[in-house]
N, C-alpha and C positions, 0 to 999 in steps of 0.2 A: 568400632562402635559408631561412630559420627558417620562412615562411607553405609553402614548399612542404613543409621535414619534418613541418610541424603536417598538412598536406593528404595524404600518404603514410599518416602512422600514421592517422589520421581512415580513410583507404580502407581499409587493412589491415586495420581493426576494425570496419566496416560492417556486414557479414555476420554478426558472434559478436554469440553471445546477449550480452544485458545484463541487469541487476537492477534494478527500481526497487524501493528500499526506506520503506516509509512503515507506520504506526502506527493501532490502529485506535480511538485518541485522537488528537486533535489537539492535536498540538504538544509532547506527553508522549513519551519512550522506556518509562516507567517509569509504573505503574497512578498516576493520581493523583484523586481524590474531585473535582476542579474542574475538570477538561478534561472539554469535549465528548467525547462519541463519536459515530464516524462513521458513518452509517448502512447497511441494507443496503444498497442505491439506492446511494450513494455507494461502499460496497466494491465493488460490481458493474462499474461504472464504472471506478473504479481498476482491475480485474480484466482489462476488456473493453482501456484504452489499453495496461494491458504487454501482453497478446495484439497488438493491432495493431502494436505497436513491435520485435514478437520481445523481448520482455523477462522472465524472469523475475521473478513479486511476491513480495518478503519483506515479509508483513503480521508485524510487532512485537505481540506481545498481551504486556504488561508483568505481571505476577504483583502481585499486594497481598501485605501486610505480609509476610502468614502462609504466603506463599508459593501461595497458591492462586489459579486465575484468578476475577475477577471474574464472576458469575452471568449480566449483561448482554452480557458480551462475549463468551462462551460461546452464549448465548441468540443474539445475532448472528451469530455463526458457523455457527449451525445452519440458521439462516435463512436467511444466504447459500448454504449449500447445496442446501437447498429447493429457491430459486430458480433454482440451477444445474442443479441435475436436472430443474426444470419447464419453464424458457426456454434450456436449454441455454449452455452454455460461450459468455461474449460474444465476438462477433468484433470490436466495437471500441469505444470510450467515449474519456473526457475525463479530463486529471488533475484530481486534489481539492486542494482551498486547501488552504496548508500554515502553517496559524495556529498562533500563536506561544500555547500558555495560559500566562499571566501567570504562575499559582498554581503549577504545578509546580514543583518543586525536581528 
């Protein structure tokens, strides 16, 4: 009984969009000096699997202290755009490791 309501709502929701939500730090919500950042290559990727999944990407860009975005993360952003206007919008890719940075608070 319970596996087919699980199997119903699961059908019901097939079709609507969804969100994949990730950061373009690893493992931060929030800018931190010790977490990796992800690269363009890898945003692209991320980009290209919510397109083949029908998903929506909320990429997280966390602000520093002062409130302003970090110059890198910025500078990757732009990049990533580059690439989208040069190779066009990905049709499909891979998800990104979802590492945990130690250092973040």
């Amino acid at each position: 009984m319970e596996q087919q309501r699980v199997q119903r709502g699961f059908e019901g929701n097939r079709n609507k969009h969804n969100e994949i939500c990730s950061t373009i730090q690893q493992g931060s919500w929030s800018f931190s000096p010790v977490c990796e950042n992800r690269s363009v290559d890898e945003l692209y990727q991320l980009l290209g699997y919510a397109n083949a999944n029908n998903c929506n990407l909320l990429l997280n860009v966390g602000p520093m202290a002062d409130g302003s975005i970090n110059p890198r993360h910025a500078e990757t952003l732009l990049q990533l755009g580059d690439k989208i206007r040069k190779k066009g919008f990905p049709e499909n890719g891979c998800p990104v490791r979802q590492n945990i940075c130690m250092g973040a608070e």
